[in-house]
ZAMARGU-4260 file (C-alpha; in steps of 0.2 Angstrom, whole numbers, plus 5000, padded with zeros to 4 digits):
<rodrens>
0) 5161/5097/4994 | 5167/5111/5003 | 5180/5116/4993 | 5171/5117/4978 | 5159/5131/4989
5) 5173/5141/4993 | 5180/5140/4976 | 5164/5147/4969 | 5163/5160/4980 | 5179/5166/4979
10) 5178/5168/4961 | 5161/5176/4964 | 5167/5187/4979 | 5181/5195/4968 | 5167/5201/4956
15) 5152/5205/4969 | 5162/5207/4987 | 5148/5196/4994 | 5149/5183/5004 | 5131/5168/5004
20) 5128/5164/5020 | 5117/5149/5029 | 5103/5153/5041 | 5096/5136/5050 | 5080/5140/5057
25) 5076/5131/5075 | 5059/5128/5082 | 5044/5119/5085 | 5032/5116/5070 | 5019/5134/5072
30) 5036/5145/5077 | 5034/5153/5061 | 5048/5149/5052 | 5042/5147/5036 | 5033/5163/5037
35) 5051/5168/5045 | 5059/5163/5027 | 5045/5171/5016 | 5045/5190/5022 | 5065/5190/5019
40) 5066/5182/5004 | 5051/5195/5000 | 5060/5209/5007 | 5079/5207/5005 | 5091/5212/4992
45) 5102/5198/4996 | 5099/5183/4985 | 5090/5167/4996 | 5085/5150/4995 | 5074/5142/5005
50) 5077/5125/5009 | 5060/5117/5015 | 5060/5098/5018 | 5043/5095/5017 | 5042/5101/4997
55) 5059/5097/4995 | 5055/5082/4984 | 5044/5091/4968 | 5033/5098/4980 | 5030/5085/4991
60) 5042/5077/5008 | 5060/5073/5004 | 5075/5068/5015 | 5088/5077/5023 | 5101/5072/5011
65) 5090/5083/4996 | 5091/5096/5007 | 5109/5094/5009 | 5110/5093/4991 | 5101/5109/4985
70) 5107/5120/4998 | 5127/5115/4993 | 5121/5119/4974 | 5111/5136/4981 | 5129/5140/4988
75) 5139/5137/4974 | 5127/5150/4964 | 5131/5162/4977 | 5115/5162/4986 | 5111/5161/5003
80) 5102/5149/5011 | 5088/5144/5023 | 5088/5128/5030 | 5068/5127/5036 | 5068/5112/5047
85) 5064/5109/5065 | 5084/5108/5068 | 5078/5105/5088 | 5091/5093/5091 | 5111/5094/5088
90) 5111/5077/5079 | 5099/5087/5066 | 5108/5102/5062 | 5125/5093/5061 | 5128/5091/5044
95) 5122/5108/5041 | 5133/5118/5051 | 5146/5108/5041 | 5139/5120/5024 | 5150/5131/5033
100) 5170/5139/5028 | 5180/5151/5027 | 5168/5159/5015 | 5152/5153/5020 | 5145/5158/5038
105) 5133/5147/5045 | 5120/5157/5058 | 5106/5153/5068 | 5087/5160/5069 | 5081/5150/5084
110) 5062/5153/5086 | 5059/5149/5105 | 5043/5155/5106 | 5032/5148/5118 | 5024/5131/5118
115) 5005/5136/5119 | 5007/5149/5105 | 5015/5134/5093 | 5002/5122/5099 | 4986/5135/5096
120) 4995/5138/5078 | 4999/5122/5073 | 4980/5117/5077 | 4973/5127/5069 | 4980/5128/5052
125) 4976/5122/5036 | 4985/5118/5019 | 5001/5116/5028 | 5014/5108/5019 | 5018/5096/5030
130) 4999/5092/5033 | 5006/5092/5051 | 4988/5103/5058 | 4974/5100/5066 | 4972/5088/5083
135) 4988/5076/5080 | 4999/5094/5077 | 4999/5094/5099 | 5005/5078/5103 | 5020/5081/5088
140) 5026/5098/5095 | 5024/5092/5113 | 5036/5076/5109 | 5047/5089/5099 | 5050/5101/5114
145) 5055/5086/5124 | 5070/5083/5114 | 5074/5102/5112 | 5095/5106/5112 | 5098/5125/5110
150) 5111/5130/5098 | 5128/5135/5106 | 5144/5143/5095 | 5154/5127/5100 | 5144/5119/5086
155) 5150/5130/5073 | 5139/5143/5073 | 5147/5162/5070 | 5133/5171/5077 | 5118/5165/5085
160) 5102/5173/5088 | 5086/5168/5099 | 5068/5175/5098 | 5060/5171/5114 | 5045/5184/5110
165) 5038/5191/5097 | 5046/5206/5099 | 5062/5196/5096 | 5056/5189/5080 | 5052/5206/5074
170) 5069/5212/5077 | 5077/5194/5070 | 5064/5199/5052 | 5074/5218/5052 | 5092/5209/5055
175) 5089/5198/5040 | 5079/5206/5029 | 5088/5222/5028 | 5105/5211/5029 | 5115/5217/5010
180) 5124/5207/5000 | 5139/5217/5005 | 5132/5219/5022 | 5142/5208/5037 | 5134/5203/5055
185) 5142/5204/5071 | 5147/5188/5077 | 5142/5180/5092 | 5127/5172/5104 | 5111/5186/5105
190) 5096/5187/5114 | 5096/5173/5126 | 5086/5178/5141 | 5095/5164/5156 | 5107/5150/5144
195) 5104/5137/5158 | 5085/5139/5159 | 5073/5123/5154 | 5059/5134/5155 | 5053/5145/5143
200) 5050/5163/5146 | 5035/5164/5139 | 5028/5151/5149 | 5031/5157/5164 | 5024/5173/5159
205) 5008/5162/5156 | 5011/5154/5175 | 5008/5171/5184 | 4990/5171/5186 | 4992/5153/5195
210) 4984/5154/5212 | 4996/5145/5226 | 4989/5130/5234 | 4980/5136/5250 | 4992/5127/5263
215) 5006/5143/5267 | 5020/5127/5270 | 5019/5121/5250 | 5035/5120/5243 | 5039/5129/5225
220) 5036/5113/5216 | 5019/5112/5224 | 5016/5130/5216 | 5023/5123/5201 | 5012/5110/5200
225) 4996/5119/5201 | 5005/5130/5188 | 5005/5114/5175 | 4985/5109/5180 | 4982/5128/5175
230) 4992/5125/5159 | 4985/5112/5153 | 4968/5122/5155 | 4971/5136/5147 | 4979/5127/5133
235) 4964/5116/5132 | 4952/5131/5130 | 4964/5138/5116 | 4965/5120/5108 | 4949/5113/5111
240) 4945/5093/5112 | 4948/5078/5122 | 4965/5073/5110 | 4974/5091/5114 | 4969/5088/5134
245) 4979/5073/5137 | 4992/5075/5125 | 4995/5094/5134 | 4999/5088/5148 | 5015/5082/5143
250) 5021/5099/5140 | 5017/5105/5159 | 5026/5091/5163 | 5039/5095/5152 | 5041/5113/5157
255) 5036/5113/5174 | 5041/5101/5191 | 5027/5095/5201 | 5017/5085/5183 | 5030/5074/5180
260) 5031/5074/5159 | 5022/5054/5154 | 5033/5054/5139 | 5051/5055/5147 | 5061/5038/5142
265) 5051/5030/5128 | 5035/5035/5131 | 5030/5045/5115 | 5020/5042/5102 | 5031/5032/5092
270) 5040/5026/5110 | 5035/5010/5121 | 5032/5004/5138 | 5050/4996/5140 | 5055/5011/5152
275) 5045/5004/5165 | 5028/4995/5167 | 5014/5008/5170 | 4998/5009/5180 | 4987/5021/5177
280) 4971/5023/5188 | 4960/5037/5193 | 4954/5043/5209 | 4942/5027/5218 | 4925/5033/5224
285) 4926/5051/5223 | 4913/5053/5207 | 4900/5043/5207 | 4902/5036/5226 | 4904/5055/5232
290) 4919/5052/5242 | 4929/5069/5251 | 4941/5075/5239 | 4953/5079/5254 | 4950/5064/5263
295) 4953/5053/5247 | 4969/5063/5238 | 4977/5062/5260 | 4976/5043/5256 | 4979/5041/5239
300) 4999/5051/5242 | 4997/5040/5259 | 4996/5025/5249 | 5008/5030/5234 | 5021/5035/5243
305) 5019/5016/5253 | 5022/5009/5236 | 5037/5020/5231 | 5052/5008/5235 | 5043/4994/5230
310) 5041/4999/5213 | 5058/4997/5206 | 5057/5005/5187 | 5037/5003/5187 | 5027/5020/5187
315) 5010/5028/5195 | 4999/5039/5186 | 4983/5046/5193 | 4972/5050/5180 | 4956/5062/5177
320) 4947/5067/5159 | 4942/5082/5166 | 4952/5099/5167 | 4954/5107/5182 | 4950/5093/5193
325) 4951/5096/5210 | 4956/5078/5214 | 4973/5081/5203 | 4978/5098/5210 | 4975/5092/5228
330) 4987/5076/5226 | 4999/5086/5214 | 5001/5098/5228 | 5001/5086/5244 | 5013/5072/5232
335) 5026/5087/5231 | 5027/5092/5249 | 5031/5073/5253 | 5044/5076/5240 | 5035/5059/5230
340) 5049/5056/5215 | 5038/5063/5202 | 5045/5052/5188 | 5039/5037/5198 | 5023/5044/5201
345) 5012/5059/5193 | 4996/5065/5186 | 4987/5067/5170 | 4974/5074/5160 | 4964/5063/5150
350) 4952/5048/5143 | 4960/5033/5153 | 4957/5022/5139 | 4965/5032/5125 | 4981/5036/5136
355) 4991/5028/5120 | 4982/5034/5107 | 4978/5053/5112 | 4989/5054/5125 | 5006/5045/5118
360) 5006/5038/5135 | 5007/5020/5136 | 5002/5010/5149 | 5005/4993/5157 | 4989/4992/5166
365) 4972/5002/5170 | 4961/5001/5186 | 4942/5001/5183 | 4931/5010/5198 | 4922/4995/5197
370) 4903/4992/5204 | 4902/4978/5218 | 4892/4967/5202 | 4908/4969/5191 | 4896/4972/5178
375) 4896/4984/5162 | 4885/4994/5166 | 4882/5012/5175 | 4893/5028/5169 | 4908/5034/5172
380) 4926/5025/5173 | 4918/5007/5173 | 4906/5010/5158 | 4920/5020/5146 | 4932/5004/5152
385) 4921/4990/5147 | 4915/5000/5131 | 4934/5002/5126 | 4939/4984/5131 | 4925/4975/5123
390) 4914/4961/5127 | 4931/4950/5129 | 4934/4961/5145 | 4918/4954/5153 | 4921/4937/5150
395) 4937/4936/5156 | 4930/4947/5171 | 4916/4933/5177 | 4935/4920/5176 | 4941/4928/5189
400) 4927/4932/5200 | 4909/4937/5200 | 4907/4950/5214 | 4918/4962/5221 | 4916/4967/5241
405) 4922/4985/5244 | 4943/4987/5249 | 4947/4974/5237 | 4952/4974/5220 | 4953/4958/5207
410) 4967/4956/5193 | 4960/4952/5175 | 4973/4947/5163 | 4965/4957/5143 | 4961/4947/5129
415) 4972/4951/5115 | 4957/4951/5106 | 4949/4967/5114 | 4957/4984/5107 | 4963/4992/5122
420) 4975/4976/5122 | 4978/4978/5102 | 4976/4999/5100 | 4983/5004/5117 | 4994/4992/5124
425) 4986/4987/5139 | 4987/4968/5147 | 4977/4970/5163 | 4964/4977/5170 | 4963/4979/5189
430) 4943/4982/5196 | 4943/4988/5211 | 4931/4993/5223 | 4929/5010/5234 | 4918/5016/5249
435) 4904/5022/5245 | 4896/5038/5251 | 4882/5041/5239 | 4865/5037/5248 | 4858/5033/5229
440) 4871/5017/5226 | 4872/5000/5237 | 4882/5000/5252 | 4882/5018/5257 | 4890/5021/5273
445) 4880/5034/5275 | 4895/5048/5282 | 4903/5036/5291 | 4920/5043/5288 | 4931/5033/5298
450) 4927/5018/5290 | 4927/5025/5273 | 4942/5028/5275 | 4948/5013/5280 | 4939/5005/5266
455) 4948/5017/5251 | 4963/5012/5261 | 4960/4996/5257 | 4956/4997/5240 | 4972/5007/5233
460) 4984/4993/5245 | 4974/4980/5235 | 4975/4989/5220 | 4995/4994/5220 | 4997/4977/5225
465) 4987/4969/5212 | 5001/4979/5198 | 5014/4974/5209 | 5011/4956/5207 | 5008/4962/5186
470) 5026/4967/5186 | 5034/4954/5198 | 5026/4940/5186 | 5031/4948/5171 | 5048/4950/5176
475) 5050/4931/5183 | 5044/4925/5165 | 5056/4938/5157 | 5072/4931/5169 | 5068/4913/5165
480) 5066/4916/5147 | 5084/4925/5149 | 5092/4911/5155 | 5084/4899/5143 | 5090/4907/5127
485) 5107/4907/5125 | 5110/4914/5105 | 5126/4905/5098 | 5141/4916/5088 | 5132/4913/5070
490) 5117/4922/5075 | 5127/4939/5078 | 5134/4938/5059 | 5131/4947/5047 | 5120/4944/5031
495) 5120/4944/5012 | 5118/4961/5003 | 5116/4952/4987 | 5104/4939/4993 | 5096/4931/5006
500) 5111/4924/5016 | 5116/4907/5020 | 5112/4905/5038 | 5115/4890/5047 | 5103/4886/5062
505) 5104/4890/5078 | 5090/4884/5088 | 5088/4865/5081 | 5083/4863/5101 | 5068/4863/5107
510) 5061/4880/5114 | 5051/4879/5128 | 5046/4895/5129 | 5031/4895/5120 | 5015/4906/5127
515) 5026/4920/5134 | 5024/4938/5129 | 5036/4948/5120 | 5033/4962/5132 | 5040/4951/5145
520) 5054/4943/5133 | 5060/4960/5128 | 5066/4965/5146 | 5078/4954/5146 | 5087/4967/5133
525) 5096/4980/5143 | 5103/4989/5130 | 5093/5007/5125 | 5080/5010/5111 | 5091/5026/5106
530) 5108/5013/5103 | 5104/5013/5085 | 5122/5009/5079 | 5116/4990/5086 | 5099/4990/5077
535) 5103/4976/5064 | 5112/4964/5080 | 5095/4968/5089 | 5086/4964/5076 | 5095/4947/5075
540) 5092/4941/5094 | 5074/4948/5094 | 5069/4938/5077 | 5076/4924/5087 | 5064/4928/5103
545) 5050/4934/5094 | 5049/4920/5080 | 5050/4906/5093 | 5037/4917/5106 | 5019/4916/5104
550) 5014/4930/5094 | 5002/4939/5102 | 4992/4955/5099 | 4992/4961/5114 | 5012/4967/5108
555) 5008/4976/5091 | 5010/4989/5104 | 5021/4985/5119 | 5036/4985/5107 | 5053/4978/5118
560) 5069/4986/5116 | 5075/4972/5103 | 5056/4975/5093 | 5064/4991/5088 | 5078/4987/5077
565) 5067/4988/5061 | 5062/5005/5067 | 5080/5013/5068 | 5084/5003/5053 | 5070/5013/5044
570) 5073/5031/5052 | 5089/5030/5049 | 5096/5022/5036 | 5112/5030/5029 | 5118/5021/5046
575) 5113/5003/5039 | 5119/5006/5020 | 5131/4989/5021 | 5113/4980/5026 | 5100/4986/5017
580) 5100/4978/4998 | 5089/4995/4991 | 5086/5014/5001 | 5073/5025/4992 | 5061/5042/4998
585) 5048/5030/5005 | 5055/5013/5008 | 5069/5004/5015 | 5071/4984/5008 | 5082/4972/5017
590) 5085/4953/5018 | 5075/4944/5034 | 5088/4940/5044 | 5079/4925/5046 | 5073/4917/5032
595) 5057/4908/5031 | 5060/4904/5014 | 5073/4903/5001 | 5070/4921/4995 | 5063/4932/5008
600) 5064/4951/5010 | 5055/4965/5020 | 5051/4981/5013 | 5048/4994/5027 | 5042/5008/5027
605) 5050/5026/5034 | 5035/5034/5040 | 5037/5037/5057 | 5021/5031/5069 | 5016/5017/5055
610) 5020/5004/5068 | 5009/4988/5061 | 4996/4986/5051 | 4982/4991/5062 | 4989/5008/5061
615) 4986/5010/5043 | 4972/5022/5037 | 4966/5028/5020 | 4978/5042/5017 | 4992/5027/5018
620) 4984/5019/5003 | 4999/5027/4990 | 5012/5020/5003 | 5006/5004/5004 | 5005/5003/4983
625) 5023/5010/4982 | 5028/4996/4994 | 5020/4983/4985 | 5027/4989/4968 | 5044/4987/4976
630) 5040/4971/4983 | 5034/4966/4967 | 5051/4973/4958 | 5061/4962/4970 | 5051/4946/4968
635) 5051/4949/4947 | 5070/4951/4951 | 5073/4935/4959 | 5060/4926/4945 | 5072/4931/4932
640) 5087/4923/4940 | 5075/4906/4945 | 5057/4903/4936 | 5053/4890/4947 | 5051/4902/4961
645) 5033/4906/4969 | 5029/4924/4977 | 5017/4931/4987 | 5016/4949/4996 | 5008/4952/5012
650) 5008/4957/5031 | 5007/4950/5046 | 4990/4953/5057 | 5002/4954/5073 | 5020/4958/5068
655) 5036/4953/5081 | 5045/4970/5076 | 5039/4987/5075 | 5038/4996/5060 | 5025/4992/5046
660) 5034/4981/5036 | 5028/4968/5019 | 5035/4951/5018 | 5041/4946/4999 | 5042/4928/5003
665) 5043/4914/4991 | 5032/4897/4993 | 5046/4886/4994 | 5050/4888/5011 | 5065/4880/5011
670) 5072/4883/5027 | 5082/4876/5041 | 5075/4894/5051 | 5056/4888/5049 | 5056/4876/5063
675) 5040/4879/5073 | 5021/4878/5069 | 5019/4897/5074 | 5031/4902/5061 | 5023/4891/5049
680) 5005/4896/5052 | 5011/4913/5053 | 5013/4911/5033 | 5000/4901/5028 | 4984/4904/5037
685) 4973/4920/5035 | 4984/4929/5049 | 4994/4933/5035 | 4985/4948/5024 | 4990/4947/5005
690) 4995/4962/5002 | 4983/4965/4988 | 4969/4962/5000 | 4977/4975/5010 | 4976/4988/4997
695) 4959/4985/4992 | 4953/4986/5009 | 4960/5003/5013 | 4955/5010/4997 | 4935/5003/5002
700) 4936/5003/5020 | 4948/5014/5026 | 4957/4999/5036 | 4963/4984/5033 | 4955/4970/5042
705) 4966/4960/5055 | 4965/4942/5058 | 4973/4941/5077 | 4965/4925/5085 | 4979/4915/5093
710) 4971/4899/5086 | 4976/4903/5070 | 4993/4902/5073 | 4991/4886/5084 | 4982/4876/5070
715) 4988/4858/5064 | 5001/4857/5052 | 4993/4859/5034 | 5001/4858/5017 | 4997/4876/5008
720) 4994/4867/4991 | 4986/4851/4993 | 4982/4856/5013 | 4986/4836/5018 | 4990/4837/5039
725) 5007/4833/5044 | 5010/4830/5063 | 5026/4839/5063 | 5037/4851/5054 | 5050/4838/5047
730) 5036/4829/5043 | 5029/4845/5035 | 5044/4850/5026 | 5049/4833/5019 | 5031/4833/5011
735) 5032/4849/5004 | 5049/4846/4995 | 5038/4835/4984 | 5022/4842/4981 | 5016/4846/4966
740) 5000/4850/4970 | 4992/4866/4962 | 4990/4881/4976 | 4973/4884/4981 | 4960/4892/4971
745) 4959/4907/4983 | 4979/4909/4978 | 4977/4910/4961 | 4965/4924/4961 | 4967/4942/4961
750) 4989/4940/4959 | 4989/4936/4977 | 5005/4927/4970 | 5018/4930/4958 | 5024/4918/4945
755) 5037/4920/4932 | 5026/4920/4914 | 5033/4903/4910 | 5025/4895/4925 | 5008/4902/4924
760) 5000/4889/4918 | 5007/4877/4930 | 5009/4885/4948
</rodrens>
């Protein structure tokens, strides 16, 4: 590839003396880099392309490797190119920085600009190309800036220049937009304010204003701390909405010490719980029950930093929906002058029961400031709690216990049935119960400090102890289940790229591990989320926990290490070519690497942040049709080569794996792999959405309808033709071998299956 570039532009360059050059531009979406490209392109002599990925593919998002392609053809016609990408990470800009030769200079335009001026643009734009605007455009340039590298000449770079201000990108616009086609640039780095720097200039700039915390003895993190609360403020104010508040506080955290960042590890959006269990909680008694705010934040830090080395890998997080909250600058400042580990422990800014959704923040448990009745009602925490969880919270609240008497708190394992369990991620609640100092409520202690005190005391030991005993269980279960599963040499082996490969079983023995989570089962694999070069091997060990764990809502968001595998596989595919049987703009399509079936396949999609199907929302609809129309391609495939197969398309309510992905599956299920009744009910009661159904649903109802109850998968044994009961699976199978029975009427209808046209009339 190279070589043809320079040959071109040699042979050009003895008839014009001019040399194409690439510029890729770095920043965060709303740094103005397509503006960046158009006022050159407008104003220049020299002849540019601009290389945009999000219209890359006839006007609509492409891949890199189109990118790639148009800007070596742009090259080879003598022009010079604009690579408009984020580029924010070396592992992004790689292959572009190898456009560059002897005759092709590669440069950098790196728009650095601060994060509040990207955030308020991003926001507030329309008819971006992307569609990246609007609310969700904060949490994406927040997770973004996290994973920011800056450019260095080592890279490949001839001359490097960063705008930092706008007065930078004004004179960056003159470099380039008088820059000749016979003109040359000096090489080398320009404009860096302090290389080593994680802060931005612009930032700081922004901190100045920021009052120090009354007490002379605060440390610079302290200072730095309040700085963040006054961040997420004024960013706030500029962004407007509950969403921008708690996913801004990432960026405090992320730019300034003292507000630890939530989404450091695998914590984003897209991230999961598996770098440590998290409880979130917010500040006991000091709203409703009027408690002192400097009494109460003395104890809260009191209390934290109590916990601190009995926590191992398990975070803290004080949290408040309101901005500028007294109670989180108070512990901020007093938490840093103990020097408190602030990625063990640290604030944040938002609606305690959309930390995941909003916030990106996902959380192990939450504590309720309950009432003494441990009822729904009142306001506050308690009433947005039991509104988000659903009447499943309650019930399983009156298991536990009834009452609540202040200083104590009470552990309630949530239903996978209520949605902060499905949507957020949560599996416990922890009620607790705080002094109270409000003469209008039960049990005031009418200014009687010193017990107060030794009430809330109380109430955070209980409470801290409560999660404690959360993460001690869940690891107990997660170390018995390690040594209990020992995965024999076949299951690390390769599969078919031609077809669903011959597998022989493994796991003929009993499992005994039935009713425990895959949160807890995926901690037993140490390896990192980011190891995607062992995404297909991970993939094979967690189908083998996950299939013969129960599958349970409550993980279609506490995705394990191993539950990732489908993810990488998707995000990057050009690293999986040998395993995946079809790669195209939308979808990736690979053998289950174990089958359930003769014939089964998975088509996943390569949208990041489609995790399940719960995720999935109207403007999905065209993705999930292009999926099924491949699904559809593959299973017509495999009818050509065998008419006796039987198809059907659909999803899993609650998948084992994250990324959304559809089963093509044929009704055989003529497996030595299908060995349990979860797997089998898994395919053949209503948790399994046809994916017609699917389809129809988004396009009326915006979402798809999800069929989570546990009992489904729990149900007897049942024939899915004639629906006889079997008591067990080789009982089951044997049957099935031989049954001729016609599929269920509700089959038949609507193609919820596939069938070669010579079996139509007899499925």
């Amino acid at each position: 590839m190279e070589m043809d570039i320079d040959d071109t532009c040699k042979a050009k360059g003895e008839e014009e003396k001019t040399k194409p050059i690439v510029v890729i531009l770095m920043g965060a979406p709303g740094s103005g880099k397509s503006t960046f490209c158009e006022h050159v392109i407008r104003s220049s002599a020299r002849p540019w392309v601009r290389v945009c990925q999000d219209t890359i593919n006839n006007g609509k998002a492409g891949t890199k490797v189109q990118c790639l392609t148009n800007a070596v053809s742009a090259l080879k016609e003598g022009k010079s190119v604009f690579i408009d990408r984020c580029n924010l990470e070396k592992e992004q800009r790689v292959d572009f920085v190898k456009l560059g030769s002897p005759q092709v200079e590669v440069h950098a335009v790196v728009l650095d600009l601060p994060a509040k001026l990207c955030i308020s643009r991003s926001v507030k734009r329309t008819g971006h190309e992307g569609n990246l605007q609007g609310g969700k455009a904060a949490a994406v340039v927040n997770r973004m800036l996290q994973k920011k590298e800056l450019p260095k000449l080592s890279e490949g770079f001839s001359r490097i220049m960063f705008c930092q201000n706008e007065s930078d990108v004004k004179a960056a616009l003159d470099t380039y937009s008088g820059f000749g086609p016979l003109d040359t640039l000096p090489h080398g780095s320009f404009g860096q304010k302090k290389p080593d720097t994680k802060v931005q200039l612009g930032i700081m700039k922004f901190l100045k204003k920021v009052e120090a915390p009354s007490n002379a003895g605060s440390s610079a993190s302290s200072i730095q701390g309040s700085a963040a609360s006054q961040i997420i403020e004024e960013k706030n104010s500029c962004c407007g909405g509950k969403e921008t508040a708690s996913s801004l506080s990432h960026t405090a955290g992320e730019e300034v010490k003292g507000c630890q960042d939530p989404g450091v590890g695998s914590t984003s959006r897209n991230g999961s719980s598996s770098d440590g269990p998290i409880l979130a909680f917010p500040s006991i008694s000091t709203a409703d029950f009027q408690f002192d705010h400097e009494k109460a934040s003395d104890i809260i830090v009191e209390k934290v930093e109590e916990s601190m080395d009995k926590l191992g890998n398990a975070k803290l997080v004080l949290v408040d929906l309101t901005r500028g909250s007294k109670i989180l600058s108070l512990v901020r400042a007093k938490a840093a002058q103990k020097n408190i580990n602030p990625k063990k422990f640290f604030t944040f800014v938002g609606d305690i029961t959309k930390l995941y959704s909003e916030g990106g923040l996902r959380c192990t448990a939450i504590a309720n400031a309950a009432n003494w009745r441990l009822n729904p009602g009142g306001g506050g925490v308690n009433a947005a709690i039991f509104n988000a969880a659903g009447p499943a919270l309650e019930v399983a609240t009156k298991e536990q216990a009834k009452t609540l008497v202040p200083g104590s708190a009470v552990v309630v394992p949530l239903p996978t049935t209520s949605p902060l369990s499905s949507k957020e991620g949560v599996t416990h609640v922890i009620h607790v119960l705080g002094p109270n100092m409000n003469p209008h409520r039960p049990n005031c202690l009418d200014g009687d400090y010193v017990k107060g005190c030794q009430v809330l005391q109380k109430a955070y030991t209980s409470l801290f102890e409560g999660f404690l005993s959360i993460v001690s269980t869940q690891a107990k279960l997660s170390q018995e289940s390690n040594e209990k599963i020992k995965l024999e040499p076949s299951q690390s082996q390769g599969h078919c790229k031609d077809g669903p490969r011959n597998h022989s079983p493994t796991g003929d023995q009993k499992n005994k591990r039935d009713g425990v989570h895959e949160h807890e089962i995926s901690k037993k694999c140490k390896g990192s989320q980011n190891e995607v070069g062992t995404s297909i091997n991970s993939f094979r060990a967690g189908k083998v926990n996950a299939e013969n764990d129960k599958l349970d809502v409550s993980t279609s968001k506490a995705w394990g290490s191993w539950a990732q595998a489908l993810y990488h596989i998707a995000m990057h595919p050009e690293r999986h070519k040998d395993n995946l049987l079809e790669i195209l703009d939308d979808v990736v399509v690979l053998n289950d690497l174990y089958p359930k079936a003769q014939k089964h396949l998975l088509v996943l999609t390569r949208c990041d942040g489609l995790d399940c199907l719960g995720n999935v929302r109207k403007e999905h609809l065209q993705l999930l049709k292009t999926m099924h129309a491949v699904g559809l391609k593959w299973a017509e495939k495999f009818l050509d080569e065998d008419a006796s197969l039987v198809f059907r398309l659909g999803y899993h309510s609650v998948p084992s794996m994250r990324q959304l992905h559809l089963h093509v599956i044929s009704q055989d299920f003529n497996s030595k792999l299908l060995k349990n009744k979860k797997h089998w009910n898994s395919f053949t009661t209503a948790f399994f959405r046809d994916s017609v159904d699917v389809i129809e649903e988004i396009s009326n109802q915006g979402k798809a309808t999800l069929n989570d109850d546990d009992r489904l998968l729990s149900m007897e044994l049942r024939c899915h033709r004639c629906k006889s009961a079997h008591p067990n699976i080789p009982r089951l199978k044997s049957h099935i071998s031989n049954c001729r029975a016609p599929f269920p009427t509700s089959l038949l209808q609507n193609d919820r299956l596939v069938l070669a046209p010579s079996n139509t009339n007899n499925p």
